[in-house]
Phi, psi and omega in degrees: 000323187302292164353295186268004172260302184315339176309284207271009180263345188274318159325291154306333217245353177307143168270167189275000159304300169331277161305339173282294205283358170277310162326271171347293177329297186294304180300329164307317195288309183317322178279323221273326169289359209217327179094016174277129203275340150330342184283343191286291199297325196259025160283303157337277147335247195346314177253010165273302191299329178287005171280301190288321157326291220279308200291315170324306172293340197081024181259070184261054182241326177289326193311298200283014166258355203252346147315303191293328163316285223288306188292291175327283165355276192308321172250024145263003143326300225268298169296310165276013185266312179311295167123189166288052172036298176262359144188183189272029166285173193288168184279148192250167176291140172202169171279140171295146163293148210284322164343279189310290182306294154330307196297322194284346162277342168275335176303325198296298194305314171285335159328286163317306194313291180309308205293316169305290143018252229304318180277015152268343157306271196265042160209161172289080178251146178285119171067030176280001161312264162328282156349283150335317199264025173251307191291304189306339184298311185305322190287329194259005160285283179312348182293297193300318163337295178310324185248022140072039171261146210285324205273332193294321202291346180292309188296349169250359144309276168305351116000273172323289181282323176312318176303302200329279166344311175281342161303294161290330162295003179239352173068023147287071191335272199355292193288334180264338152299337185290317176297314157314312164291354193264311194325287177320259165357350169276306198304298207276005201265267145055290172293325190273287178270061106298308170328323201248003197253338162315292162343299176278321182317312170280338173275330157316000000 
């Protein structure tokens, strides 16, 4: 009960920046499970309105990954619009190579390292470890997201429960039921393009 009163008292008290950018949220991710390239502009929207949340909190640590956001966004707009290289279908779902892939979990893994370091040296930040590691992780999902690899929905996956977790531990209901909804949405997002990326394997 506590649960759903911290929901609905946070709810009331959301601005309408908030809410456009919990829409955006959701509906990218919604489109993004369908393979639809609409998920780009309003990931875009999502993270323009989310310039303005963060410069509001004084949050400019988020303010500048959400920069980094912000160039991906485009260009995995930019990259699924061009299509498939080799004929003129939409760019198909595919696997990373295990190489490739190995190389993008250890930068990530020196990533977490430095950046947690750095804000615990010189900064108060809470958790900074773990913190990191929702942000770097996120930059190498959209990355993978972006070249329209299967493996970005396991790293938002692991996202998801890392948020979660820092949420409820920090008693930020809201957001961690919302990340529990990504959660799901990882899965099914997962499930969906394996279908298809099965799918594309046989019509090959």
């Amino acid at each position: 009960m506590d649960v759903l009163d911290s929901i609905w008292t946070y709810a009331q008290g959301m601005d309408l920046l908030e809410a456009a950018g919990l829409v955006f949220g959701l509906a990218c991710v919604w489109l993004l499970i369908r393979e639809n390239i609409w998920t780009w502009p309003l990931g875009i929207a999502y993270v323009l309105v989310s310039f303005v949340v963060f410069y509001q909190a004084r949050l400019y640590a988020d303010l500048a990954l959400h920069a980094v956001f912000l160039v991906l966004n485009v260009y995995g707009w930019v990259h699924w619009a061009r299509g498939d290289p080799r004929s003129d279908d939409d760019l198909p779902v595919t696997a990373s190579a295990p190489r490739r892939l190995a190389g993008i979990l250890a930068l990530s893994g020196l990533g977490v390292l430095l950046c947690g370091t750095l804000l615990a040296r010189f900064t108060d930040a809470s958790l900074p470890y773990w913190d990191s590691a929702t942000s770097v992780l996120s930059i190498a999902a959209i990355w993978l997201q972006a070249r329209k690899k299967i493996e970005h929905w396991i790293l938002w996956l692991a996202v998801d429960v890392l948020a979660t977790g820092i949420y409820l531990y920090k008693g930020i209901v809201f957001y961690a039921v919302l990340y529990l909804v990504y959660i799901g949405l990882a899965g099914a997002g997962y499930r969906a393009w394996r279908r298809a990326m099965h799918a594309g394997a046989v019509e090959a």
